[in-house]
C-alpha positions as CSV (number, residue, x, y, z in Angstrom):
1,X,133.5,83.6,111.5
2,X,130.7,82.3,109.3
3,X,127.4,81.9,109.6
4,X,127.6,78.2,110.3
5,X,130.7,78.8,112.4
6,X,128.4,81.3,114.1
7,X,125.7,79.0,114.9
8,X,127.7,76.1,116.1
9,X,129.2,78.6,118.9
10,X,125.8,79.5,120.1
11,X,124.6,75.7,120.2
12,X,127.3,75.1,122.2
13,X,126.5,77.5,124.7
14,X,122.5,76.6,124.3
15,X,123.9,73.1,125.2
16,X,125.3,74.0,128.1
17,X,122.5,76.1,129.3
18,X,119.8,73.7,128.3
19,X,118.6,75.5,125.5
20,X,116.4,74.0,123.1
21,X,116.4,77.4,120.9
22,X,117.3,80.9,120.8
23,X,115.7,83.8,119.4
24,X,117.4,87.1,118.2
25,X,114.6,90.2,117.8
26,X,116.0,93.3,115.7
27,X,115.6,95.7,118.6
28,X,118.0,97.3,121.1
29,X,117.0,97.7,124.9
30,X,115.1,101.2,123.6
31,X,113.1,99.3,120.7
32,X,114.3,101.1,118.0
33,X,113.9,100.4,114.6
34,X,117.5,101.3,113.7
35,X,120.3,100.0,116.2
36,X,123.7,100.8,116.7
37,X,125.2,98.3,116.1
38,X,126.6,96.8,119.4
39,X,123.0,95.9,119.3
40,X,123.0,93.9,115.6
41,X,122.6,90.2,117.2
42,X,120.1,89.1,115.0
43,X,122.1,90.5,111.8
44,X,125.0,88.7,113.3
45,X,123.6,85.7,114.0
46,X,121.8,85.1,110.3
47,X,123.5,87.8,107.9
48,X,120.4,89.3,107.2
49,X,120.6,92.6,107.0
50,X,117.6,94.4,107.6
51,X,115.9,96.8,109.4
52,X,112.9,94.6,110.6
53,X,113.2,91.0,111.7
54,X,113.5,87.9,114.2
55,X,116.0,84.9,114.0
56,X,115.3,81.9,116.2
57,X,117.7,79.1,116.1
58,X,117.4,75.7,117.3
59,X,120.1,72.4,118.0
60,X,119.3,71.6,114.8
61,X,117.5,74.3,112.6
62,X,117.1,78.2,112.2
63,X,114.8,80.4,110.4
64,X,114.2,84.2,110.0
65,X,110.6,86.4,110.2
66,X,110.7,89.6,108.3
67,X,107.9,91.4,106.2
68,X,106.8,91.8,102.7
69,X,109.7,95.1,102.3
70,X,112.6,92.4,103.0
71,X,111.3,89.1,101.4
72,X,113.4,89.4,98.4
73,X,116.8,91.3,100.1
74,X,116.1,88.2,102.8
75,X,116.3,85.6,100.4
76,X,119.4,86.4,98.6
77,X,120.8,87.3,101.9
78,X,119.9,83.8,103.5
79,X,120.8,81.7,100.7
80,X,123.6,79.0,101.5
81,X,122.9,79.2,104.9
82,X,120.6,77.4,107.5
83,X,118.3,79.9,107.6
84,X,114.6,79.6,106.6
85,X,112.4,82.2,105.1
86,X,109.4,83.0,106.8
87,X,107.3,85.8,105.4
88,X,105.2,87.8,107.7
89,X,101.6,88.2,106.7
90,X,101.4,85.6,104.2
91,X,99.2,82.5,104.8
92,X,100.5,79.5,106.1
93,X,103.7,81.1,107.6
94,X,103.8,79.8,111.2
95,X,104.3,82.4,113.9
96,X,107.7,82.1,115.7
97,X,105.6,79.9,119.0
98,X,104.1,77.5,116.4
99,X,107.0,76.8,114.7
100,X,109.0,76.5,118.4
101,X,106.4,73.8,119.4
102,X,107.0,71.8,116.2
103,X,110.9,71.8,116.4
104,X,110.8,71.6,120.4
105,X,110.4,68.9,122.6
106,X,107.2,69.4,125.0
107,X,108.8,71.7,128.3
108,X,111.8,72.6,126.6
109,X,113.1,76.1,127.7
110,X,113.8,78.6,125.3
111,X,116.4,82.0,125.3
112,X,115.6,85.8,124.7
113,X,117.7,88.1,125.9
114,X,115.1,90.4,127.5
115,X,117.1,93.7,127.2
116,X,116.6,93.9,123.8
117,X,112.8,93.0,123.8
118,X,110.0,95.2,125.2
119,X,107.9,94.0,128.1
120,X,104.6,93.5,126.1
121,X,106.8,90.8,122.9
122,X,108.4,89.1,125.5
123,X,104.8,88.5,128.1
124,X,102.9,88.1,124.9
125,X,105.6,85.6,123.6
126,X,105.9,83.7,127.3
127,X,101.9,83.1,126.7
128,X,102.2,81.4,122.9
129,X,105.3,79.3,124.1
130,X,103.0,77.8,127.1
131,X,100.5,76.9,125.0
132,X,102.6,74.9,122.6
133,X,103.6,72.1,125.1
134,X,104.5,74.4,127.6
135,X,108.0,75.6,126.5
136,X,109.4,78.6,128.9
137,X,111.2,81.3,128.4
138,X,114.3,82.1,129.9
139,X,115.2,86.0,129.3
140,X,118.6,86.1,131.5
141,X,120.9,85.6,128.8
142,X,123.0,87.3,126.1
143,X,125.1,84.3,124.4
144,X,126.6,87.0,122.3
145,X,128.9,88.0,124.9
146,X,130.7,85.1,124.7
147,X,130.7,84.3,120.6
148,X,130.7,88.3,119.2
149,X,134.3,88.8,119.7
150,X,134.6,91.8,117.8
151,X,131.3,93.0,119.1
152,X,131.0,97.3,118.4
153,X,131.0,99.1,121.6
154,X,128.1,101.1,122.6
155,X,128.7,104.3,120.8
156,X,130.2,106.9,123.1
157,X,129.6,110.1,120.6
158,X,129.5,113.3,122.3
159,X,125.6,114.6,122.9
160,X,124.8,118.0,121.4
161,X,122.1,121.0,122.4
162,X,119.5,121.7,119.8
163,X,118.9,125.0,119.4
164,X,115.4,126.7,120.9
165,X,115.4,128.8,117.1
166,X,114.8,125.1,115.6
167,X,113.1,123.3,119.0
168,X,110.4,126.4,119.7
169,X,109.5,124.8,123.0
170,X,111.7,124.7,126.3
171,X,112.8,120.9,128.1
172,X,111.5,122.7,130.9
173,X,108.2,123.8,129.6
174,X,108.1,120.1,128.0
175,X,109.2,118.5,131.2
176,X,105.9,120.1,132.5
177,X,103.4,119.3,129.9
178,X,104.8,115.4,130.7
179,X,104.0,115.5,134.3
180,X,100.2,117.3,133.6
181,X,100.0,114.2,131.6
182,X,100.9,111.9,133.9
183,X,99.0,113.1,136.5
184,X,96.2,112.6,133.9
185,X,96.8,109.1,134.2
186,X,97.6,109.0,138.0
187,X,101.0,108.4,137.3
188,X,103.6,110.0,139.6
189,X,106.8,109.1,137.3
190,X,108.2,107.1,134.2
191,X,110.7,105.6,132.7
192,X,111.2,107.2,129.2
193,X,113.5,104.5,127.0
194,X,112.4,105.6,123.2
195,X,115.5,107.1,122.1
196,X,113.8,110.2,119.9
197,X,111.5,110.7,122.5
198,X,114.5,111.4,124.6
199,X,116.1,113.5,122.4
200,X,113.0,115.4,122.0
201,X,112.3,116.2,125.4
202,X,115.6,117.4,126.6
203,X,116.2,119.3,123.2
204,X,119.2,117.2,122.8
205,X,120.5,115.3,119.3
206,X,123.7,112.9,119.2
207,X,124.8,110.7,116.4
208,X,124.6,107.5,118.1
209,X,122.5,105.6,115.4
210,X,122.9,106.0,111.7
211,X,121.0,108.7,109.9
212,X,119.1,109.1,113.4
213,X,120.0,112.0,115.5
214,X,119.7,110.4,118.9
215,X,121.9,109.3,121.7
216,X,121.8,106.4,124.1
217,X,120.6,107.1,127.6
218,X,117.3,106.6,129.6
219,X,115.3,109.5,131.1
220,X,113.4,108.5,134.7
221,X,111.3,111.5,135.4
222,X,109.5,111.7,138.9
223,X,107.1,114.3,140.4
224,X,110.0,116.5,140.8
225,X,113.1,115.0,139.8
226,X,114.5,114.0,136.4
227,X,117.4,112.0,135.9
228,X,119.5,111.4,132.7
229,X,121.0,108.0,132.4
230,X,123.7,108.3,129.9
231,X,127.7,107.8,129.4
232,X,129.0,110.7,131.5
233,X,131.9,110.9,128.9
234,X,129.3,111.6,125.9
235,X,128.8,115.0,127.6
236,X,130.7,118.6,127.1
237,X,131.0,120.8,129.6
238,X,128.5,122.8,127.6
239,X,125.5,120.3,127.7
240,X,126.5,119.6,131.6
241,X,126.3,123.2,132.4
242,X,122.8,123.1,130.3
243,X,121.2,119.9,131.8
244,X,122.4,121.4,135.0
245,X,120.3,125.1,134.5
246,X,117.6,122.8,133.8
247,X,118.2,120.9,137.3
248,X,118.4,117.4,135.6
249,X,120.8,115.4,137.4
250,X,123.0,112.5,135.4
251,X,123.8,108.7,136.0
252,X,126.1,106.3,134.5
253,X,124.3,104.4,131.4
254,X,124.5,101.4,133.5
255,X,122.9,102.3,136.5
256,X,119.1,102.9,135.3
257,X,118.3,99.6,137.1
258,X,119.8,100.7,140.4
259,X,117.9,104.0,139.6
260,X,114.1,101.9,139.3
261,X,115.3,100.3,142.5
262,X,115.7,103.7,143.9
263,X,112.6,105.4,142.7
264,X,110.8,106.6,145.8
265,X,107.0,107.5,144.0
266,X,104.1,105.8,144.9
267,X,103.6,104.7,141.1
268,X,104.9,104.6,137.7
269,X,104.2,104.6,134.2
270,X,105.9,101.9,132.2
271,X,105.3,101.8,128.3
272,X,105.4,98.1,128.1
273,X,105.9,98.3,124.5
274,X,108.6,100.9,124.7
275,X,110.3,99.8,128.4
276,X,112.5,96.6,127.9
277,X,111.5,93.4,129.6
278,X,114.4,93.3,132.3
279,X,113.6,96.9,133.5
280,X,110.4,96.4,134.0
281,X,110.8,93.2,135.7
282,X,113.2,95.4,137.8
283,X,110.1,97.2,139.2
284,X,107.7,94.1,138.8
285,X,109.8,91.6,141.1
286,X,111.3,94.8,143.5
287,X,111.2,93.4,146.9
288,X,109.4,95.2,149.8
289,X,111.4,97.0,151.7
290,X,112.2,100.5,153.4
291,X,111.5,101.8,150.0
292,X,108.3,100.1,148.6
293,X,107.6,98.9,145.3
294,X,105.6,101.4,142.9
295,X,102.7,99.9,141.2
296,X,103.5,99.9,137.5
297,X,100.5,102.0,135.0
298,X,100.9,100.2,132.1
299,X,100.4,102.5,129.2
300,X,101.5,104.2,126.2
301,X,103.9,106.9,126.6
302,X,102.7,110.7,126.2
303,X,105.8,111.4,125.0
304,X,105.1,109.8,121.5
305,X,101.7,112.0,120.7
306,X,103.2,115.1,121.9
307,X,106.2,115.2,119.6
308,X,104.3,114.3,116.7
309,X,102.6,117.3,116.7
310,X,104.4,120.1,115.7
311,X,104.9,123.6,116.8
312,X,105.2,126.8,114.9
313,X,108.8,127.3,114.8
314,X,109.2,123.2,114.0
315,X,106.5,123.5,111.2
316,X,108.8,126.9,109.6
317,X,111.9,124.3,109.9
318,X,110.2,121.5,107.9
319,X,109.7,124.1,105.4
320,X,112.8,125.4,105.4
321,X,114.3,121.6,105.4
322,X,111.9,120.9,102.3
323,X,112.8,124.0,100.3
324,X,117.0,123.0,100.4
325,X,115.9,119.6,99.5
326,X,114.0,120.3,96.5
327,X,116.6,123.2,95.5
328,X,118.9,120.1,95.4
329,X,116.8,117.2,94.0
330,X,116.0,120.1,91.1
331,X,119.6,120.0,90.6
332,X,120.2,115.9,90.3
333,X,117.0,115.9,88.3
334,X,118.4,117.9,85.7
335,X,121.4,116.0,85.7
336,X,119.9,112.6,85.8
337,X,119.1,111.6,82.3
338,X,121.8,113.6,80.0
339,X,124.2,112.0,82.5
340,X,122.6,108.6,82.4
341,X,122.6,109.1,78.7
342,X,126.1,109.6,78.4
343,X,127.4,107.0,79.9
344,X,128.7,105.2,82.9
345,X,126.4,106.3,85.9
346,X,125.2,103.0,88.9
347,X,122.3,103.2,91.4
348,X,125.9,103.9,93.4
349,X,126.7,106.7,91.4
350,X,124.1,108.6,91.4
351,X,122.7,108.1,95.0
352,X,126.4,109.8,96.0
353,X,125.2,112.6,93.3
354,X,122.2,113.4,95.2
355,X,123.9,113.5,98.5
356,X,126.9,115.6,97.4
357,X,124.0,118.0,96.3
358,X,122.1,118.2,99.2
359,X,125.1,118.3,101.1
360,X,125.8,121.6,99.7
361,X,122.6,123.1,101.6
362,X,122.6,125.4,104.8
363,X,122.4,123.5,107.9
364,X,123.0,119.8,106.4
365,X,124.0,117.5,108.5
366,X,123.5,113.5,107.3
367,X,121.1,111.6,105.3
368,X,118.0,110.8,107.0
369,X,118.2,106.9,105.7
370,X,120.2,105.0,103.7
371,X,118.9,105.9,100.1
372,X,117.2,103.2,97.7
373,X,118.2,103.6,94.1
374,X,116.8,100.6,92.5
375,X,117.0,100.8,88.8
376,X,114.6,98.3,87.1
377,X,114.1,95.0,88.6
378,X,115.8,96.1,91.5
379,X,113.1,98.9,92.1
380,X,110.9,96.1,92.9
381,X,113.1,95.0,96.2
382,X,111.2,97.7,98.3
383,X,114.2,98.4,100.7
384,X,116.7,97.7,98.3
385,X,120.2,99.5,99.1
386,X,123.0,98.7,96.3
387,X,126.1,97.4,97.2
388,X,129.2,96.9,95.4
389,X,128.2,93.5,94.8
390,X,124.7,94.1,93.7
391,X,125.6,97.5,91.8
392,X,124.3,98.0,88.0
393,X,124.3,100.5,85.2
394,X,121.6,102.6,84.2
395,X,120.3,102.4,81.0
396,X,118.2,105.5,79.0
397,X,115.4,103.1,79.4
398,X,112.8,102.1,82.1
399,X,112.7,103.3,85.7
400,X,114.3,104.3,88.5
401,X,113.0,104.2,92.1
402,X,114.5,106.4,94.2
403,X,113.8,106.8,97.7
404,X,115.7,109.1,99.9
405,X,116.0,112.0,102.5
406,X,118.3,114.0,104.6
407,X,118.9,115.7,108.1
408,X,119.0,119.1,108.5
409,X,119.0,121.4,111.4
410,X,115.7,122.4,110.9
411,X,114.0,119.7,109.9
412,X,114.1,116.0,108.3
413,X,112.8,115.0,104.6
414,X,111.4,111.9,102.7
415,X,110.8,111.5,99.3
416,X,110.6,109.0,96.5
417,X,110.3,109.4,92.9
418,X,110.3,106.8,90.3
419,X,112.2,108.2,87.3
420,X,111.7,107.2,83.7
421,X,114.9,107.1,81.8
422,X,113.8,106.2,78.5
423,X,111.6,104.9,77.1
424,X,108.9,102.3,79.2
425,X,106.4,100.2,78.6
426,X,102.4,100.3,78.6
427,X,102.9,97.9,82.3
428,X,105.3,100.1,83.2
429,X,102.9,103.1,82.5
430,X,99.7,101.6,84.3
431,X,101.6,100.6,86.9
432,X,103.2,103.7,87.9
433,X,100.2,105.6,87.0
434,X,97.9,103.4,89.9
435,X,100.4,104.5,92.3
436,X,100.2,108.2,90.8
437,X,96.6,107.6,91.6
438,X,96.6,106.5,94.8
439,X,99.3,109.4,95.8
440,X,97.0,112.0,94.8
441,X,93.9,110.3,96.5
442,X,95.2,110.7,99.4
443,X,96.5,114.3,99.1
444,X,92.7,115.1,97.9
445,X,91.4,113.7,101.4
446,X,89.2,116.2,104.0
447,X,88.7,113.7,106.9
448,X,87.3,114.7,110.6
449,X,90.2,115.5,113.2
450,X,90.8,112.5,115.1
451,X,90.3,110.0,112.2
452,X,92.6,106.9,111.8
453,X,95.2,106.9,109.2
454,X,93.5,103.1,108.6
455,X,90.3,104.8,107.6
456,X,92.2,106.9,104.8
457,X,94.6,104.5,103.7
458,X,92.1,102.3,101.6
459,X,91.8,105.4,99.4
460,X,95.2,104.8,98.1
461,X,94.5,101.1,97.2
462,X,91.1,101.4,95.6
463,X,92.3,101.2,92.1
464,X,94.5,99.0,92.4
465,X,92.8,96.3,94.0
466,X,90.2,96.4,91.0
467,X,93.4,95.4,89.2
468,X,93.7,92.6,91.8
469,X,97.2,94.6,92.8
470,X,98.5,95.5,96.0
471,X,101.4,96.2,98.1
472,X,102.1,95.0,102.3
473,X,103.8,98.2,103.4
474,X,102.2,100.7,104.9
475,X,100.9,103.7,102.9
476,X,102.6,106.3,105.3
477,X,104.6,107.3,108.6
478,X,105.0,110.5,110.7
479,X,108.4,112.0,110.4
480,X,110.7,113.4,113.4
481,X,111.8,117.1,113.7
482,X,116.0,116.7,113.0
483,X,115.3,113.6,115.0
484,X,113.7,109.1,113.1
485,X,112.5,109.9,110.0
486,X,110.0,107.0,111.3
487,X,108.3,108.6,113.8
488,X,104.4,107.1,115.2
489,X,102.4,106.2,116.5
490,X,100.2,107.5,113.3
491,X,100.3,106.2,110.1
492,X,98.7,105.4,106.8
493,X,98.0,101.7,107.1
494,X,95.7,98.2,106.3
495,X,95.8,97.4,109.4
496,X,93.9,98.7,112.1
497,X,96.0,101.3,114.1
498,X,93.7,103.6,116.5
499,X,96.1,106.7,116.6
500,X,94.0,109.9,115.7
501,X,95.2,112.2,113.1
502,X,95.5,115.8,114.4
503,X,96.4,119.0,112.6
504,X,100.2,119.5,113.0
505,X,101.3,116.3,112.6
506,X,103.5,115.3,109.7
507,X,103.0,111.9,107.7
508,X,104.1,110.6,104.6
509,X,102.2,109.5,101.8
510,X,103.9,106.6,99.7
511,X,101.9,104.3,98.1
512,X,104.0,101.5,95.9
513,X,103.5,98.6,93.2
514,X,106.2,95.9,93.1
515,X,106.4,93.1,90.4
516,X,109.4,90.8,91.4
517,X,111.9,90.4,88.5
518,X,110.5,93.6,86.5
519,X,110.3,96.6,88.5
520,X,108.6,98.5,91.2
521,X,107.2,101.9,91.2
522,X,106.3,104.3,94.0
523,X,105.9,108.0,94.5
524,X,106.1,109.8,98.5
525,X,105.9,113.5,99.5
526,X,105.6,114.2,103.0
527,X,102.7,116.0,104.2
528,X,101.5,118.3,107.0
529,X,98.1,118.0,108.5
530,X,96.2,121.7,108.4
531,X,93.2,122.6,109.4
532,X,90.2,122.3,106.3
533,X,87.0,123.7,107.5
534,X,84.8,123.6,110.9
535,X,81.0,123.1,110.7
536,X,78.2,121.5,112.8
537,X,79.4,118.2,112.4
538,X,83.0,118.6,113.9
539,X,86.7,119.7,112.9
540,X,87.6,118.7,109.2
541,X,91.4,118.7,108.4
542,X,93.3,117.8,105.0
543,X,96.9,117.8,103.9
544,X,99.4,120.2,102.2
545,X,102.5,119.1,100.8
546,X,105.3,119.9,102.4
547,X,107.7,118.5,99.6
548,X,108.4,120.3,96.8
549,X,109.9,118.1,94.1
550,X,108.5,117.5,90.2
551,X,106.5,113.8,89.8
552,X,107.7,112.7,86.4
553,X,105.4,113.3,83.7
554,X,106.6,110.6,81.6
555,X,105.3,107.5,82.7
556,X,101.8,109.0,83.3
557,X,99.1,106.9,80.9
558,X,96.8,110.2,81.4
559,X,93.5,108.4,80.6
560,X,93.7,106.4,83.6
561,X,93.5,110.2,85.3
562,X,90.7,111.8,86.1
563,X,89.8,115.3,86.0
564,X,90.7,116.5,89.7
565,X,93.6,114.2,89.3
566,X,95.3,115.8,87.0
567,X,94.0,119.3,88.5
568,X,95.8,118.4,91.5
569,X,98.6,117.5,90.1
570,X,99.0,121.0,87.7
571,X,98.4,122.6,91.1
572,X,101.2,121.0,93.3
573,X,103.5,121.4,90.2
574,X,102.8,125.2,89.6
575,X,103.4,125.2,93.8
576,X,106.9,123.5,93.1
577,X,107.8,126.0,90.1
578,X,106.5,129.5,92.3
579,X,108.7,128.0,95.7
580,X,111.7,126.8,93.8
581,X,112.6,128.9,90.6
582,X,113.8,131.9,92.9
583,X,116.1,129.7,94.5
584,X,117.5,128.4,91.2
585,X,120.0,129.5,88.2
586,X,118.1,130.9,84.3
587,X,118.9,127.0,83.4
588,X,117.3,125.0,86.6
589,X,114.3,127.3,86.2
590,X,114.1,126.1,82.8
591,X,114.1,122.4,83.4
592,X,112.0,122.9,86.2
593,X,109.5,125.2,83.6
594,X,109.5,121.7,82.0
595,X,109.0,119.5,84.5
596,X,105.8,121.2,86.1
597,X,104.2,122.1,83.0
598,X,100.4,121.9,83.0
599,X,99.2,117.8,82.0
600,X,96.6,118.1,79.6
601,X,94.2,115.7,78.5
């Protein structure tokens, strides 16, 4: 089917339903930023691609919302079809209830299917649409059951144990620091619906979403019970026998409704940004009977601050995951220009270089995220992914973004460099050496514990904005243990996100320019958060590096350095040379003697 053939299918069921519109989020019923794809509706629907965005189609229109990473993939993606662009973030773009009240009729109902949205979108949505006319909401309907013919099944992959060597903390020692918490918040129970959080709890990993070690299931947890919602077939005898040593009991996938209808507690905690819309109305609308309905605690999961802070043994996996990395991005490094030079390599090419490579490492198991290679102009698309269509040769000139990672058993890695293969530019050279600037500004930062990543994040943006430049991602992201290599709620960002920074946490620090049409430059290493110093005034933490990779030299314009600049950066690059050059052949450590050599002024 097209994309037009597509749309006229749906109309025809929003015309018999009495539709006036139909939105398509990009979430699964465990709001997840990547989906298997049973879930892709919105992708379906539109053709867009990726990972962030909402459709909403009308009888006789249909536009797309994404953000400032996508506007350029979106656009190419969309054109030809129906679909209007509508960019996040950027003034004048209507929000999807506005723009519903101008293509609407006044009282005209529109359709969500509220599986796939969590409780807070879909009340938060219900309140715009009813003061634009009052349109409702009607959240009992999933049209692509009737017009996805060759709709994916839910994956049914079989769930493995993670080992305690990489875990360092029991699912019975982290069942109980979940219930203290809840009891913290006078909350008998929950439903846990996060799919990493899942996975982290019960020391579990499957391979149920790409490059995301997770599995599909819910967890309800009550005083004293804990049951695993999940496709009985997904489990070996092995992880039976192990949930059952750690007295959880299993359901069908299907039944975690029946199971909210069953839950006996007083109360329970739904995270109504985590929790779907049609579970919690499960418990919301649960009529009185024998067994009462619990009051819902609304509030955020503990589950999501307690896995973002890492234990010993996880902290010793991350660097064990970073040192394979950088043994193999030394490798492709050294590769990269004399084979660029010679002939015949694609942003295709060489992104299946560097994963061969990696792949060679102890305890490898899948990329972490589908690597950006953008070469050029194409380095200015921030998630840009080639495809055979959009594939080009690289040239001993300009740059190369890359952006990649992998899974290993003991840990997960980020990292982007921007490459120059030639010779660049003086733009090319101020550009990449703001983001240099920024990088290292943040890697410089003491801050008190508790501190927002919003407070520190301007410090990567100060020069540029006195260049007027900028960039709408945000500056930085935690990062799972073998588990999303987007992992929150912390962050690097502009806007203002209240999640305290705390020593073992890891975040990433990636700080980007993009010119449309030209290039784009960024640099990311992902960071731990260690203690700094204690004195009358509080806690003071800062970052180390956990990544251990070169930063070209080439495209630095060193006067726009400054003198603990490029201190740091001698500093992390001696750090690269002393971890890596044991690890590597007489020639690696030679390149690598190269690459880190002391920048001079």
């Amino acid at each position: 089917m097209t994309i037009s053939q597509r749309l006229a299918a749906l109309r025809e069921i929003m015309s018999r339903e009495h539709l006036a519109a139909f939105i398509f989020p990009s979430t699964d019923p465990h709001q997840g930023e990547y989906i298997p794809d049973h879930w892709k509706g919105r992708e379906f629907i539109s053709g867009f691609n990726g990972s962030a965005g909402t459709a909403v189609v009308t009888m006789k229109s249909a536009a797309l919302w994404t953000d400032s990473r996508y506007f350029i993939a979106a656009e190419e993606q969309l054109k030809g079809s129906e679909f209007q662009l509508m960019k996040l973030k950027i003034e004048g773009t209507p929000t999807i209830a506005e723009w519903l009240g101008k293509e609407c009729e006044a009282g005209a109902e529109v359709g969500l299917d509220g599986t796939c949205s969590s409780a807070n979108a879909v009340k938060e949505l219900i309140a715009e649409l009813r003061h634009q006319g009052g349109i409702t909401l009607r959240t009992n309907l999933d049209p692509l059951k009737q017009i996805w013919t060759d709709r994916p099944v839910i994956p049914q992959n079989p769930v493995e144990i993670f080992p305690m060597e990489y875990a360092g903390e029991t699912t019975h020692d982290k069942l109980a620091r979940i219930r203290r918490a809840l009891r913290q918040q006078h909350a008998d129970g929950m439903l846990m619906s996060a799919l990493d959080d899942i996975a982290w709890t019960l020391n579990l990993r499957g391979t149920d979403v790409h490059c995301n070690p997770v599995f599909v299931s819910y967890l309800l947890i009550s005083s004293n019970t804990t049951t695993l919602f999940v496709n009985k077939e997904k489990l070996t005898a092995e992880v039976s026998a192990y949930l059952q040593a750690e007295g959880i009991g299993v359901d069908d996938y299907e039944n975690v409704g029946k199971g909210l209808k069953d839950y006996f507690e007083y109360n329970i905690l739904l995270d109504p940004d985590e929790v779907n819309y049609t579970l919690y109305q499960v418990v919301n609308l649960k009529p009185q009977t024998s067994n009462p309905r619990p009051q819902i605690i609304e509030a955020e999961s503990p589950v999501k601050r307690m896995k973002t802070v890492k234990n010993e043994t996880e902290i010793a996996g991350f660097r064990r995951a970073m040192l394979k990395d950088g043994i193999a991005l030394v490798k492709f490094l050294k590769w990269l220009k004399p084979a660029v030079e010679a002939g015949g390599q694609t942003e295709i090419s060489i992104d299946q270089k560097l994963t061969a490579l990696r792949a060679e490492q102890p305890l490898y198991r899948d990329i972490s995220f589908d690597t950006i290679a953008g070469y050029q102009a194409h380095g200015a698309i921030v998630h840009y992914e080639a495809t055979p269509e959009t594939d080009i040769p690289l040239k001993p000139e300009g740059l190369l973004l890359l952006d990649s990672g992998a899974q290993y058993l003991d840990g997960t890695t980020d990292i982007t460099r921007t490459i120059a293969l030639g010779p660049v530019t003086d733009e090319q050279k101020k550009i990449y050496t703001l983001v240099l600037k920024g990088h290292i500004q943040i890697e410089l930062c003491k801050f008190p514990s508790g501190s927002s990543g919003t407070q520190i994040d301007i410090l990567a943006r100060k020069d540029m904005w006195r260049e007027g430049l900028n960039y709408l991602h945000g500056t930085g992201h935690g990062v799972g243990t073998y588990l999303n290599v987007h992992e929150g709620p912390h962050q690097f960002r502009m806007e203002w996100k209240p999640a305290p920074l705390v020593a073992g946490m890891t975040i990433t620090d990636e700080p980007g320019i993009y010119l449309p049409g030209k290039f784009g430059a960024r640099t990311e290493n992902t960071l731990l958060i260690v203690p700094y110093m204690e004195t009358e005034f509080g806690k003071f933490l800062q970052f180390e590096s956990l990544t251990l990779c070169p930063i070209d030299k080439a495209p630095i314009n060193i006067e726009m350095l400054t003198s603990e600049e490029i201190q740091w950066l001698n500093d992390y690059h001696q750090m690269v040379f002393d971890r890596l050059s044991p690890h590597l052949s007489a020639e690696e450590v030679a390149w690598l003697e190269e690459a880190t050599e002391p920048l001079k002024k």
